[in-house]
N, C-alpha and C positions, 0 to 999 in steps of 0.2 A: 673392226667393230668391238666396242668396249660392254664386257656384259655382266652384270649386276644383278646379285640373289638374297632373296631373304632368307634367312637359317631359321627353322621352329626343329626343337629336338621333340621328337613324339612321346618317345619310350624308353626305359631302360631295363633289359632285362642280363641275364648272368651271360659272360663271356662266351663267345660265339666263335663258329668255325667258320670256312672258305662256301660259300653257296650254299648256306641253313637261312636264305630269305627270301620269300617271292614275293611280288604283287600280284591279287587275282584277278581274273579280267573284268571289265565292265557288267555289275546285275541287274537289277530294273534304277537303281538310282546310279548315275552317273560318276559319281562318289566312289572308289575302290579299299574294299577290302587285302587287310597284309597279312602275311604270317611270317614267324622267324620261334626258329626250333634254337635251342642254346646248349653249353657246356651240361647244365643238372639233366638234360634227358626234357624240360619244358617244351611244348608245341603251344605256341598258342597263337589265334587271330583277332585282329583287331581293327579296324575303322576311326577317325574324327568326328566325331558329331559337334559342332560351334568353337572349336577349339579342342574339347574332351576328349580323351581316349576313350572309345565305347569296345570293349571285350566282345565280340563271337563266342569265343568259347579259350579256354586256356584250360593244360591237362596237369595232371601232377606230376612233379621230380618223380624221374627214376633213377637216376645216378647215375646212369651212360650216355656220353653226350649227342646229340643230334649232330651226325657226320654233313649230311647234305639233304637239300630241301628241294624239291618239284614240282611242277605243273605238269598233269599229264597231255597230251598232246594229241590223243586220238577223237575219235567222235564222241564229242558226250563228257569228254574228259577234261576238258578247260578250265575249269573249276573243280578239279580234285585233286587233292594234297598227299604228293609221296614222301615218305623222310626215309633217310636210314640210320639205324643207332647198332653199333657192333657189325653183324651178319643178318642183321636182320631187313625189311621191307615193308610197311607200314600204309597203309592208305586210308586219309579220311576224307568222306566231304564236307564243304561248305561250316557246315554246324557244329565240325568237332568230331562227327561220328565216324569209328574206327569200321571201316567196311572192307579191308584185304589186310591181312599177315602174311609173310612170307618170312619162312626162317632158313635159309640158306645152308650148303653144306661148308660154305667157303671158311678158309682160316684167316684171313687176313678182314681187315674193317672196312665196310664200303665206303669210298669216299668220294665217288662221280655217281651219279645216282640220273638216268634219263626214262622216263617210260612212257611205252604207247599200244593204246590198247593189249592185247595180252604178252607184251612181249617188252623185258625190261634191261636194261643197259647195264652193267654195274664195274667199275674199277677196285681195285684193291692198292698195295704197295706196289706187287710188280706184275699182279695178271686181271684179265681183262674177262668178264664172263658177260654171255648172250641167254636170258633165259625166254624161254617160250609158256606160256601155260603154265608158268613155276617149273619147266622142265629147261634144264643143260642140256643148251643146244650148241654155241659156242664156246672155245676157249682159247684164249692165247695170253702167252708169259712173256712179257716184254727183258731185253737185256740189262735194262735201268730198271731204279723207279719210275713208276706213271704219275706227272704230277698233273693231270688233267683230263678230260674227255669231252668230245661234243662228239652230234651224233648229226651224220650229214647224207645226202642224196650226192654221192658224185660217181655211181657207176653206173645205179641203176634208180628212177624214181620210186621203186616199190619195195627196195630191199635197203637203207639205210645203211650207212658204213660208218664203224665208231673210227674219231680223228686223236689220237692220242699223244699228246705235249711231254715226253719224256725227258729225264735228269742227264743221259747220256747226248742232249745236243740235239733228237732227232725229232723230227715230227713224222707220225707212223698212220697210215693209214692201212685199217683192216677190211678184207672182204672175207665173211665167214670167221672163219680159225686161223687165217694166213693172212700172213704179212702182203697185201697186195704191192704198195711202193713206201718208200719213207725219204725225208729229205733233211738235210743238213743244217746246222744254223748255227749261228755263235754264242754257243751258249748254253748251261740249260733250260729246259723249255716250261718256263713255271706253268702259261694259261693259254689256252687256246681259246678262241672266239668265230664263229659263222656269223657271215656278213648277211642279212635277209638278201636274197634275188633278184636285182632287176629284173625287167620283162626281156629284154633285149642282150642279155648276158649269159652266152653260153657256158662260163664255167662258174665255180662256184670259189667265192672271197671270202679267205678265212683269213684270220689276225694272228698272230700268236705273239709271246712277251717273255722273254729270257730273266731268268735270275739276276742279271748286272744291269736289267733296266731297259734293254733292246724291245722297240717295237718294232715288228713286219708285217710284212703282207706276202697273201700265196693267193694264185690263183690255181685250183685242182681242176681237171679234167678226168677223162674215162684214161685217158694216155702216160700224161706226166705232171709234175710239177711245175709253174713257171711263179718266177720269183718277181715281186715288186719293189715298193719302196722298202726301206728298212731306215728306221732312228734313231737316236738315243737324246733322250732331253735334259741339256744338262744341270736343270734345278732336281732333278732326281737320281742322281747318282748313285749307284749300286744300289735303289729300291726296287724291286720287285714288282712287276704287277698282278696282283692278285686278281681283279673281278676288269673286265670289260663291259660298254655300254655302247648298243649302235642303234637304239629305239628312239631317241630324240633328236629332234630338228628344232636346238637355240636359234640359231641363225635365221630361220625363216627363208634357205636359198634353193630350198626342194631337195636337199641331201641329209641325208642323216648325219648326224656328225658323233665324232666320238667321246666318249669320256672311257677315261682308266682313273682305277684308285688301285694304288700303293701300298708297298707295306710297311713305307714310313711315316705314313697317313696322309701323305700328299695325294689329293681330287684336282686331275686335270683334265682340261675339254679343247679337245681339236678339230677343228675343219679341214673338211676335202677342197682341196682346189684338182679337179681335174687327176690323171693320175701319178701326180706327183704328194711328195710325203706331206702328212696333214703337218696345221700350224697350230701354236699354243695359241687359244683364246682368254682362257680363264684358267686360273689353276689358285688352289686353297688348301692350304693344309688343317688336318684334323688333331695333327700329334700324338694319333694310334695309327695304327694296323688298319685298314680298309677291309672288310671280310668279304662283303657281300655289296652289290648295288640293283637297284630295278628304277622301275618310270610308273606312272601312272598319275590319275586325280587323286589326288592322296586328300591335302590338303582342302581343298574343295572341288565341284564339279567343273569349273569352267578354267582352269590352267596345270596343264603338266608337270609335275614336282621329279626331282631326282632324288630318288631316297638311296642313303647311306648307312652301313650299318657298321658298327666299328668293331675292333676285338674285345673293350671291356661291354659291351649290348648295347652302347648306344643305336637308335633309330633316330636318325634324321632326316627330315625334308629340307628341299630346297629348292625354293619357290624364285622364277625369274621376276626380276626386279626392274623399276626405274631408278635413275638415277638419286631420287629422293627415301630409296628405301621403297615405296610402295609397290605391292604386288601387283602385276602386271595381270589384267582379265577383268572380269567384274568387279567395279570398288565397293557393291553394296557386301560382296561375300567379303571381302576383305573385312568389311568392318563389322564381320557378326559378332567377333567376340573382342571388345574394347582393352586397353591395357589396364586398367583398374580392375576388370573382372579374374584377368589372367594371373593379376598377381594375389589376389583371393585367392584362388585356384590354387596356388604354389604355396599361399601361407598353411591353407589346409591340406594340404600333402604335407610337409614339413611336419603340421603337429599329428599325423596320423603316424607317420615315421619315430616323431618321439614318443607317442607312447607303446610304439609299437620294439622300440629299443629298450625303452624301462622296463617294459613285462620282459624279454629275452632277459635284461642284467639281473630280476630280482630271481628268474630261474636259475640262472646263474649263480647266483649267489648262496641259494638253501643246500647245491650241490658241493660248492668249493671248499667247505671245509674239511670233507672228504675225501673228494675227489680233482685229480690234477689235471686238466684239460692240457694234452700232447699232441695230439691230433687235429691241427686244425687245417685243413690241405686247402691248395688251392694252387691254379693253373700256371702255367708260366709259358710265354712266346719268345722264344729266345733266335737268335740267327747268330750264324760265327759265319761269314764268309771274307774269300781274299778280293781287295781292292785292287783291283792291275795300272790305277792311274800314279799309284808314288810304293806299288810294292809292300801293302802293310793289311795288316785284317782290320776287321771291322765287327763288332760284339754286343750286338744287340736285345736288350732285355726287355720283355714287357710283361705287366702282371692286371690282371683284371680292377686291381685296389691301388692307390698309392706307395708309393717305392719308401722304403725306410735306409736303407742301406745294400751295396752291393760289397761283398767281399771278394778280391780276385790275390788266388794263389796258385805259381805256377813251379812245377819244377825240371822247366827249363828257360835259357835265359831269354827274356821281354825285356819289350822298352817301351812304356808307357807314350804315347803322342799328345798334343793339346788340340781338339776341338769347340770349336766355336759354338754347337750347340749345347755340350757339356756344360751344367749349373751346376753340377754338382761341387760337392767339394773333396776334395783327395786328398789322400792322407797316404803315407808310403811309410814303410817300416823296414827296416836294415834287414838286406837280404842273408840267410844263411843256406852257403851253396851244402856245406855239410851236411846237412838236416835234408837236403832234397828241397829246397825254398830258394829259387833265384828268384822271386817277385812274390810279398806280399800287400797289399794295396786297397785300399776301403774306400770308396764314392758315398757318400753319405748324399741325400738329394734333399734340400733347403724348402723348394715347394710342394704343392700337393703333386706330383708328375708319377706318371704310369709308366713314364716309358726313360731307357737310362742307355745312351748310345757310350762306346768306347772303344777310341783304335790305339790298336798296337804292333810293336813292330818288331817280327821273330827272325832268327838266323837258321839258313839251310844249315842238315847235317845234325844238328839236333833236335829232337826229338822228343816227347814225350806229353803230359797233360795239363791242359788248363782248367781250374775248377774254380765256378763262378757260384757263391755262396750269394741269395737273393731273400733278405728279409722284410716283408712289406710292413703299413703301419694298420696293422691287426691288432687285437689283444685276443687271446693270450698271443705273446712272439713267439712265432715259428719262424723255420727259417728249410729252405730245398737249395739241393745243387746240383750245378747243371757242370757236367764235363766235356771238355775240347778237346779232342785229339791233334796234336801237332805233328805232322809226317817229314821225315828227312829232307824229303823235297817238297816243302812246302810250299813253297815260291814259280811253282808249275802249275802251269793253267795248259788245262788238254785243248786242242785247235783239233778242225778237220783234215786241213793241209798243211806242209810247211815246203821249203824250199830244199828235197835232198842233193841238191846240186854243190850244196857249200861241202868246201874241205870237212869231213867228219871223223872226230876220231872214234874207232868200236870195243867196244867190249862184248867178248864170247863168250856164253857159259853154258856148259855142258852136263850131263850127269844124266841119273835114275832117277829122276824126276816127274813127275803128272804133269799135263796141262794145270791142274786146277793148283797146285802146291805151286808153280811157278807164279800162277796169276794171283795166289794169295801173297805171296812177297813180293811182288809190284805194287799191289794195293798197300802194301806194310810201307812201301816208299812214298809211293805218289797219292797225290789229290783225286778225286774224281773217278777212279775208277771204282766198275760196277763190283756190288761181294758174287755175281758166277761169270764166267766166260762166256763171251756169246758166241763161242766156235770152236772147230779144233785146231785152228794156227789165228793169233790173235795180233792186230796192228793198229798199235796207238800213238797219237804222237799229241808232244807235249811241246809249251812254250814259257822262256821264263819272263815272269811280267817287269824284270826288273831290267836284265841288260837283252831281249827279247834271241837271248838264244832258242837252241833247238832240241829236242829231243826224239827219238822214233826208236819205240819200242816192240820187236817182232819177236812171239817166239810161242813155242808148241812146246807135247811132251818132248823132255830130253835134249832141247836146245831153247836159248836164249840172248837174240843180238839187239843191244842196243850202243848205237852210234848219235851223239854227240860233239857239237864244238866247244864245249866244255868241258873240259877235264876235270874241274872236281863236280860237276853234275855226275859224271860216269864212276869218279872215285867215291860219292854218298852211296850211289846205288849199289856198287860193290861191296860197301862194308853194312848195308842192311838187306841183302841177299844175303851175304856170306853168313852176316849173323842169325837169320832166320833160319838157312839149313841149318848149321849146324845144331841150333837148339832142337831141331827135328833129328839131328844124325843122318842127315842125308847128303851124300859124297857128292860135290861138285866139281869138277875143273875149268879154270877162269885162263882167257887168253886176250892180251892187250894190242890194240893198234892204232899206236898215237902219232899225232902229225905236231911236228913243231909249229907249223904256220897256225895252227890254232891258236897257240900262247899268244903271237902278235893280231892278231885277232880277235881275241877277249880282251886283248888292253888299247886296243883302238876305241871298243865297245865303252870302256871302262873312262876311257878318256876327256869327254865330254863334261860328266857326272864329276869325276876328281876335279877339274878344273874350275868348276862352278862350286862346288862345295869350298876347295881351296880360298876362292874369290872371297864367298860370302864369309869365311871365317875369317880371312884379316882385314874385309870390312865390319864385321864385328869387333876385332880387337882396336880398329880407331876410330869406332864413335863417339866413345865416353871423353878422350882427349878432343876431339874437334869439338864437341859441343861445348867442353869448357873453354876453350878458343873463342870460340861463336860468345860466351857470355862474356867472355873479357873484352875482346874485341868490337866497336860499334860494327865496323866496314869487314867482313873479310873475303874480301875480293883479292885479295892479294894471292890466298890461298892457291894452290894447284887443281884446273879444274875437274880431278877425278876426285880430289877431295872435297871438295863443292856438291858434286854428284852424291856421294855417298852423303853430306849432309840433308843436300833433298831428300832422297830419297832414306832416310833412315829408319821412319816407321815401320817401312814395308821390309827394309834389311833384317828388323828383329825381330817382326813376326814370321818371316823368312825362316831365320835362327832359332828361334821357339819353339815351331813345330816340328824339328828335327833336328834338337842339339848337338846329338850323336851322331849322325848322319854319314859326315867325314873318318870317324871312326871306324863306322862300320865297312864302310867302302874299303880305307886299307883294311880291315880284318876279311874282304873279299878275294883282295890282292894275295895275302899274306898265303892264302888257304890252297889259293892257285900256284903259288911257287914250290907249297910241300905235297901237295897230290901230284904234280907234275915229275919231281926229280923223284917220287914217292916209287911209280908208276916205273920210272926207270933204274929205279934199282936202290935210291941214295937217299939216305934219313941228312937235309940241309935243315933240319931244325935249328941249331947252332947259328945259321946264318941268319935270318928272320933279323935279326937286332939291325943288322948291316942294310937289309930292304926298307926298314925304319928310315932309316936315317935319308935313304933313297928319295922315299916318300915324300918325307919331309921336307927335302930338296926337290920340289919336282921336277922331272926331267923325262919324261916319255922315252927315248932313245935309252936312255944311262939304266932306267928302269930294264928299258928290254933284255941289253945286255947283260945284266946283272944277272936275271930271272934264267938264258938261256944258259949263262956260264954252265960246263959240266960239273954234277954234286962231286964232294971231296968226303 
């Protein structure tokens, strides 16, 4: 089923956070009122009347921004408005009017916000409070971050239990203060969503949505967890999903179907077939961040809209459509407000805007002679996460305004990639590793674009910051910057399980040590780990995205084993433990136990990856001769038919080569790293030889490699 929507953008208001948008429910007209709280501290609601925005009510900036926005859910409360901004709790009804404050003891920023009758929900970064009456009734501290909450009926119908989406991979359900069960998943867990109830459905269907783009399904009971479909789609790749939607039925097949929006602004809609994983129907990109979504008559009273609401404040609807563009319901409401009238509408918006810009410049201007405007702030969405499908991050920037330029300086060494979405234009400047600059690098963006993607591709073992300098097209220019941390083992992605059955080689390490001083220099190495311990002997295990070895890390006060089939995994983590104590003066003793069969084992790993890289480099070195063959030549069929192959296909060989020039390079600088942590490990500095492994390389030969690599150091 092919389906078709009309776009009207309602509103815009200042940059917006993750669930600062509802629609209210149905009042005596049919027609539904919205609200959406934004970045300035703004609440305001608002309706269509003939096309028009017609205002409810709208409050004034406070300067802290609206964290999360609510419908209360109890008797009476369907129609009232919870926000939260800082620590605080806020309720108005209908008209605007502020009827509950609540000022919280908490320290951290509410950012899940659920409430019903006297008794309210709230998350922070990493703990979870229950209050009754305004009074602390529950509490609990998750081991991650909390990036989400719902509040669900799965033990008891009278007592509610908050379902919580956490960073650490897990989905946690609480009864009370305590951890009742939680469950594992691939991933961190950006959003969670509750499925409304069949009548005939004894447990309860909740969604949830991973950082690298994973959709699931759980089914919760009073007992355990049972696990459903799980997806990944792949026009979304490493986006996020931020908001979920299971209140509308496109389809018209008596199921609800779903929509998720992105936080690469990608809005997609899937149907249920039965309990197999949904299907893409529709999917539309925005080119922001998806913040927020709801349903309702927005638009008019007789057809359902999907409203969207973006991270620079757009408010859009979207109205299900025929083929011709027309809205699908009543064609008289369709045509209450004509396109000549509408673009009246927009001409006078437009001049209210300009003179509303000319009074700001001439203020502006009685001040400037004296005064130098420095301060002009404004928000920034930025994302740094790692890609596990080619091994490379991904560095995502968005600002509420149009992008002017992005400045990127690193000091340690990068390697720029080319993406297809990228318009911008780059510009790269001779690196000085002296200075601490191995990458400086300028995206200057050509259109009006908010939003500025960039991947790149770092090396284990080094270490240190990336600062992303982000100047939009304001006046006066300002300019904020946002830093990366690159960890030793950067190229580790934490897994639930792994396979300890393989040959492992370990590392022991010993000493006067804390729990929590150990677990802060595993963090100093690795990705993903939490900043406290969630115990007194802790076990984690890690995978690398690139040749998908292993890692498993165990260890309490006063010991620490980690075993690996990689040897210079276990030789990075060695020299940034080693260097952590010491900057502490804290005594350690390290003990090794390494297995040769590993070495043929990571170049088994490795072998695949060289040979194909090998390939496509000396199909790049004979393109430019064949093609001139091919112009001199009418016929060349004579040619050899791998050389033939490589003429077809040469497009796809250079974009191949384009997107990873270096590629090959890196791989032997892989190789290289493994032959001197190896003989490192056993006793012998074969620095010296490195030149001779070159040349190996360059010759390849898998076997000649081997032997070379195991030869004893000299």
């Amino acid at each position: 089923m092919e389906l078709y929507f009309s776009r009207n953008d309602i509103i815009q208001v200042s940059a917006t956070t993750r669930n600062s948008f509802k629609v209210l429910p149905i009042g005596k007209k049919k027609q539904q009122k919205m609200v959406v709280g934004d970045a300035t501290g703004v609440i305001q609601s608002f309706s269509l009347k003939k096309g028009e925005v017609v205002n409810s009510f709208k409050h004034l900036p406070t300067g802290t921004p609206i964290e999360a926005v609510c419908l209360g859910t109890g008797q009476g409360q369907k129609d009232k408005i919870f926000c939260s901004t800082e620590q605080t709790v806020k309720g108005f009804n209908k008209k605007g009017k502020e009827f509950f404050k609540f000022s919280s003891n908490l320290t951290e920023k509410i950012t899940s916000l659920t409430v019903h009758e006297l008794q309210i929900w709230t998350t922070g970064e990493y703990t979870y409070n229950m209050f009754n009456d305004c009074k602390d009734k529950h509490f609990y501290v998750a081991n991650d971050r909390i990036n989400d909450m719902k509040v669900v009926n799965v033990i008891s119908e009278h007592e509610p239990n908050p379902l919580l989406g956490c960073q650490d991979h897990f989905v946690r359900l609480l009864q009370g203060s305590d951890l009742y069960y939680e469950a594992s998943v691939d991933g961190p867990v950006r959003s969670v969503h509750k499925v409304k109830k069949a009548k005939d459905q004894p447990q309860k269907q909740v969604l949830y949505a991973t950082s690298g783009g994973i959709l699931g399904e759980m089914h919760l009971d009073t007992e355990s967890v049972r696990r459903g479909w799980k997806m990944q789609s792949e026009a979304a790749h490493c986006a996020a999903v931020e908001v979920m939607n299971t209140d509308l039925d496109l389809t018209k097949d008596g199921v609800q179907d779903l929509i998720v929006g992105r936080d690469n602004g990608l809005v997609e809609m899937f149907v249920f077939d039965g309990p197999k994983e949904p299907k893409v129907i529709y999917k539309r990109s925005l080119n922001e961040s998806v913040t927020s979504m709801g349903s309702g008559f927005v638009t008019d009273g007789s057809v359902e809209d999907l409203v969207v609401v973006t991270y620079s404040g757009k408010v859009i609807a979207f109205s299900q459509a025929g083929p011709d563009g027309q809205v699908l319901g009543d064609e008289k409401t369709s045509e209450k407000m004509p396109n000549d009238k509408k673009i009246k509408l927009l001409r006078r918006e437009i001049e209210v805007l300009r003179e509303r810009v000319e009074k700001e410049r001439e203020k502006y201007s009685k001040v400037s002679d004296d005064l130098i405007a420095v301060n002009n702030t404004f928000h920034v969405n930025d994302k740094f996460v790692l890609d596990p499908s080619d091994a490379s991050y991904f560095l995502t920037v968005e600002t509420p305004m149009p992008i002017f330029t992005v400045a990127l300086q690193s000091d340690v060494p990068v390697e720029l990639l080319e993406m297809d979405s990228n318009v911008a234009i780059l510009s790269v400047s001779p690196m000085r590793p002296e200075d601490g600059n191995f990458c400086i690098a300028t995206y200057r963006c050509q259109d009006s674009s908010n939003r500025l993607e960039i991947k790149l591709r770092v090396v284990e073992g080094h270490y240190g910051n990336i600062q992303a300098f982000i100047i939009p097209r304001i006046s006066p220019k300002t300019c904020q910057a946002c830093v990366y941390r690159i960890k030793p083992l950067c190229l580790q992605q934490r897994v639930q399980k792994v396979d300890d059955k393989k040959v492992l080689n370990e590392l022991k390490i010993t000493g006067s040590f804390s729990l929590a001083e150990m677990h802060a220099w595993v963090a100093f190495c690795l990705p993903e780990v939490p900043s406290r311990a969630p115990g007194d002997e802790v076990t984690y295990c890690f995978e690398s995205v690139l040749l998908k070895t292993i890692l498993i890390c165990k260890y309490k006060a006063g010991e620490g084993v980690f075993r690996s089939d990689s040897i210079t995994t276990l030789a990075i983590l060695k020299e940034g433990i080693t260097k952590e104590a010491t900057a502490r003066k804290t005594r350690i003793t390290l003990s090794f136990d390494l297995k040769e069969e590993c070495v043929t084992t990571f170049m088994h790993l490795m072998d695949p990856k060289l040979q194909f890289q090998l390939s496509l480099t000396k199909k790049m070195q004979m393109i430019e001769a064949l093609k001139e063959v091919k112009m001199q030549e009418e016929d060349v069929s004579f040619l050899d038919p791998s050389y033939l192959e490589i003429l077809e296909n040469a497009d796809q060989v250079e974009k191949l080569f384009k997107q990873q020039p270096r590629q090959l390079e890196y791989l032997h600088g892989i190789v290289k790293d493994l032959f001197i942590d190896y003989h490192k490990f056993k006793g012998s500095n074969v620095k010296h030889r490195v030149p001779q492994l070159e040349q190996h390389l360059n010759n390849y030969d898998l076997e000649a490699i081997l032997q070379f690599m195991l030869m004893p150091g000299q």
